[in-house]
C-alpha positions, 0 to 999 in steps of 0.5 A: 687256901680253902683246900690243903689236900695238896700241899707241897713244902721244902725247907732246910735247916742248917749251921757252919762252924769254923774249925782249925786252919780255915776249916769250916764244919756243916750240918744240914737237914732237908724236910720235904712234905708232901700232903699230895703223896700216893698212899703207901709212900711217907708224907715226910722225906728227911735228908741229913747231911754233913761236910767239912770245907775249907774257907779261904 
């Protein structure tokens, strides 16, 4: 842990909602970090997502 030049973390925040009739609605956000990443490409890459299902 003396060494942070390569850290590496993943992480996903999200919430369901119930809808109508068994729909269900998501959101997600997904958060890579890389400290370890080439020079000329973000240390930070963020991923949105959103969906409707139906639960039964």
């Amino acid at each position: 842990m003396d060494n942070t030049d390569d850290i590496i973390l993943n992480t996903t925040f999200g919430l369901a909602f119930p809808l109508l009739f068994g729909l269900e609605g998501a959101a997600e956000i997904l958060l890579e970090y890389d400290s370890g990443a080439v020079e000329g490409v973000e240390d930070l890459d963020q991923t949105y997502s959103f969906r409707i299902g139906y639960r039964w």
